[in-house]
C-alpha positions in Angstrom: 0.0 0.0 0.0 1.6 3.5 -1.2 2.2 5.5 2.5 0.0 8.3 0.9 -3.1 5.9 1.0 -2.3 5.1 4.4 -1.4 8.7 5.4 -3.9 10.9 3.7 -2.4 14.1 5.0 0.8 13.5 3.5 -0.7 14.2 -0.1 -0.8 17.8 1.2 2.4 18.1 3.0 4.5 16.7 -0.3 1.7 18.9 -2.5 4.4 21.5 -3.8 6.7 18.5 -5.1 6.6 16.5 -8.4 4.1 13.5 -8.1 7.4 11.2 -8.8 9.0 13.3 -6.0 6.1 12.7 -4.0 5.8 8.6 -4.3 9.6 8.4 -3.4 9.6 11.1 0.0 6.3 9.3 0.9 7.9 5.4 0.5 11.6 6.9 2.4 9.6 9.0 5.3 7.1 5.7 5.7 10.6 3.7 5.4 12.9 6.0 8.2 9.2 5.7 10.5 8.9 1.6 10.5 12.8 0.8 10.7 13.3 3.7 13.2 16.4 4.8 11.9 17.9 6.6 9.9 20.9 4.2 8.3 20.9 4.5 4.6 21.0 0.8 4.5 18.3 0.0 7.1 16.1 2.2 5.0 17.2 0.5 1.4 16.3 -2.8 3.1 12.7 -1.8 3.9 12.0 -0.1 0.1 13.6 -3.4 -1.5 10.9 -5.6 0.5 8.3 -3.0 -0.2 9.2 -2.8 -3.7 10.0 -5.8 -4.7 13.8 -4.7 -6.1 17.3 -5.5 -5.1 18.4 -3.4 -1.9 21.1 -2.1 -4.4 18.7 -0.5 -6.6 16.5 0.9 -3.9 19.9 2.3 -2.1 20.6 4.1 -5.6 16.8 5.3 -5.6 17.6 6.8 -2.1 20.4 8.2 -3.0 19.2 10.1 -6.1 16.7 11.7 -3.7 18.8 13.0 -1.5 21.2 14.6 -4.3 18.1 16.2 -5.9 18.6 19.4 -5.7 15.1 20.7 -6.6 14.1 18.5 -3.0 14.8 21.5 -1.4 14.4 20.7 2.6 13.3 24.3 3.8 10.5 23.0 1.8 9.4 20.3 3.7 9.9 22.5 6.8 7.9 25.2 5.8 4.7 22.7 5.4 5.5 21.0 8.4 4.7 24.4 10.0 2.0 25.0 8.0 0.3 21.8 9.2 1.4 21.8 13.1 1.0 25.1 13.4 -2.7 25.7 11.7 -4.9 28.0 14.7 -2.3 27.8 17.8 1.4 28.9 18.6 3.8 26.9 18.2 6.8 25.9 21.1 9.5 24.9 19.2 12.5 23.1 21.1 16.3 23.8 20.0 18.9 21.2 20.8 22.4 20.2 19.6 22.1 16.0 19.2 25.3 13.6 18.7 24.9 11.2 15.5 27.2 8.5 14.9 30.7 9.5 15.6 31.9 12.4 14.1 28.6 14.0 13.3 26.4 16.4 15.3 23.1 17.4 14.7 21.4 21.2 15.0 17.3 20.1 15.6 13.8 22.6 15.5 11.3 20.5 17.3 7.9 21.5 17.5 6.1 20.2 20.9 3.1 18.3 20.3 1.5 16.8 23.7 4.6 14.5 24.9 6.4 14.5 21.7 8.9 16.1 19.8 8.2 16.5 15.9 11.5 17.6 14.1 10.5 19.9 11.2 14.4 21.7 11.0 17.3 20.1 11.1 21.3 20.9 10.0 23.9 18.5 10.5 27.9 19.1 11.0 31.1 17.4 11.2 32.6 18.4 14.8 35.7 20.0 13.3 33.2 22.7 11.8 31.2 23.6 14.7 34.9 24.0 16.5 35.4 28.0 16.0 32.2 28.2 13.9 29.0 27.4 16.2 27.7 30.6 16.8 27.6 31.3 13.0 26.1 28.1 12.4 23.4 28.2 15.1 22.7 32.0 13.6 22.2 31.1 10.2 19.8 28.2 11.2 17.7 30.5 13.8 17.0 32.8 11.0 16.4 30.3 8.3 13.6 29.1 11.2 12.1 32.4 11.9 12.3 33.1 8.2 10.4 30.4 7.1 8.0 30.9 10.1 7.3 34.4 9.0 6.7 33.3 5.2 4.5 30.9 6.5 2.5 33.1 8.5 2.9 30.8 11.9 3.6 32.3 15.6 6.2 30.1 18.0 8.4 30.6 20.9 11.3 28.7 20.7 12.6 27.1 23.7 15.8 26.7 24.6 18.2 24.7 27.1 21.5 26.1 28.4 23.8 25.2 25.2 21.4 28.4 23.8 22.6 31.1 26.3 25.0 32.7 24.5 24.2 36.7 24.6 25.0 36.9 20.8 22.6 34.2 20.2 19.7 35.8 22.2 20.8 39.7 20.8 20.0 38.0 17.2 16.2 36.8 18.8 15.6 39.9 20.0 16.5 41.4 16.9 14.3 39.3 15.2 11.4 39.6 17.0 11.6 36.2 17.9 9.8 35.4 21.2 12.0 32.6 23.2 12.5 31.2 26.4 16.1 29.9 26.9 17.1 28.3 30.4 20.8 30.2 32.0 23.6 28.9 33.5 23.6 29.4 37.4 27.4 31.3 37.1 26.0 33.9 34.4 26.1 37.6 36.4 23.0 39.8 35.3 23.0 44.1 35.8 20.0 45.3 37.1 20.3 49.6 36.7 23.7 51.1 38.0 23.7 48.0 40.9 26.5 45.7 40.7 25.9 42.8 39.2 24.9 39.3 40.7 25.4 35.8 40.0 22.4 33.8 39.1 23.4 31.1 41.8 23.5 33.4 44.9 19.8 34.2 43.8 17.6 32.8 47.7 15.1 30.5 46.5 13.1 27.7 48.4 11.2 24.5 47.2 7.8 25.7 45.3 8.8 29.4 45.4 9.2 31.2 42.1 10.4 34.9 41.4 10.3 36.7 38.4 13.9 39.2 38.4 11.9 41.7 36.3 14.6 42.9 33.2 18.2 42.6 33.6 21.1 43.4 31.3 23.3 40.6 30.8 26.9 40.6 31.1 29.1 44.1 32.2 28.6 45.5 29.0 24.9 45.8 29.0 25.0 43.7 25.5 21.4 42.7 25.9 18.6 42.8 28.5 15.7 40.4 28.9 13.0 39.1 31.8 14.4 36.7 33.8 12.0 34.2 35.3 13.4 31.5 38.1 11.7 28.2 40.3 13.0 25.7 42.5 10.7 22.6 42.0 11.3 19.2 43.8 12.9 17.7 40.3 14.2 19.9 38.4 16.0 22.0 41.0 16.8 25.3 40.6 15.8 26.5 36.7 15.9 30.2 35.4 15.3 31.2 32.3 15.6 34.3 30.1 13.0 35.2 28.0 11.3 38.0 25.8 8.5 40.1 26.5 6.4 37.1 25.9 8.0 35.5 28.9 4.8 34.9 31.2 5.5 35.5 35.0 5.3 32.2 37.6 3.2 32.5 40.7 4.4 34.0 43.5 6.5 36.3 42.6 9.3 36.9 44.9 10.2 40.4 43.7 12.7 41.9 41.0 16.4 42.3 41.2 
């Protein structure tokens, strides 16, 4: 049975590809989902069984795809959002993901009840992300927002501690982005002419949360943002910076 009978959304989400196009992202997506993987050889196995051809020829079939270069993946991001994000705003996850070896992975996931849904993704080798990440992570943030605004979707993108990087939250901001990114305890934030204060020395006690009000970030004032903070019984002490989206927690235990 073709995937697209089986998955009648699909037709849609492949909808601005060629109907050969189509047939082949359909059988390799349905492929990647059953094996859960994404080995080249894993997912030639399962075409050749579906198909009825030598896994050879279905590895070449998959490799034509992927060197197509009018399979353009912004593509298939862009209806991704356009499907997930249809009447609600969107929380999209960031996160930097080791594959195989020598390989790391940059990954947009939208949240969808308990699950993750990737709809961006870059890969690197390691020895280009060594002097290089912030340029990377900065050309994939706005390639997201980007595509986000030509799509006509609304998100906040969340962020873990990797994503803390004032450069990296000075581009947000820039963009209009709204975000919520989670900071180290050892950052320092400025609040007015007072001296500044690490993050860790902020008093908090189980169940309490306090919202620090906006705070410049590092000496030189390079960028100021709310900074909301909790100390629940499993996750311990979390504070994150956010833009003027950022809702505050309950009680509030005053700014900075």
């Amino acid at each position: 049975m073709c995937p697209m009978v089986r998955y009648p959304m699909w037709k849609s989400w492949l909808s601005p590809f060629r109907r050969s196009q189509q047939k082949t992202l359909a059988l390799v997506i349905a492929a990647i989902a059953e094996v859960a993987q994404a080995s080249s050889l894993a997912v030639a196995g399962h075409l050749a069984a579906r198909l009825g051809i030598q896994r050879g020829s279905a590895l070449n079939r998959l490799y034509r795809l992927l060197r197509n270069p009018r399979v353009d993946d912004q593509v298939l991001t862009a209806q991704l959002l356009r499907l997930l994000g249809a009447g609600r705003r969107l929380r999209i996850a960031l996160d930097w993901t080791e594959w195989h070896h020598d390989l790391k992975m940059l990954v947009a996931s939208v949240i969808v009840g308990r699950r993750a849904i990737p709809v961006q993704v870059a890969a690197f080798r390691k020895t280009q992300i060594f002097r290089s990440q912030n340029v990377w992570e900065h050309t994939f943030l706005r390639l997201l927002v980007h595509t986000l605004r030509e799509t006509g979707r609304t998100a906040v993108l969340l962020g873990d501690r990797g994503f803390h990087r004032v450069s990296g939250l000075q581009l947000l901001l820039e963009l209009k982005q709204s975000f919520v990114v989670r900071l180290v305890a050892d950052l320092k934030v400025y609040a007015g002419t007072h001296e500044g204060r690490l993050l860790r020395h902020w008093p908090l006690h189980p169940g309490q949360a306090v919202d620090l009000g906006w705070v410049f970030l590092r000496q030189d004032k390079a960028v100021r943002v709310r900074v909301l903070g909790g100390l629940g019984p499993r996750a311990g002490r979390t504070l994150v910076a956010g833009d003027r989206s950022a809702r505050p927690p309950g009680r509030p235990g005053g700014p900075v």
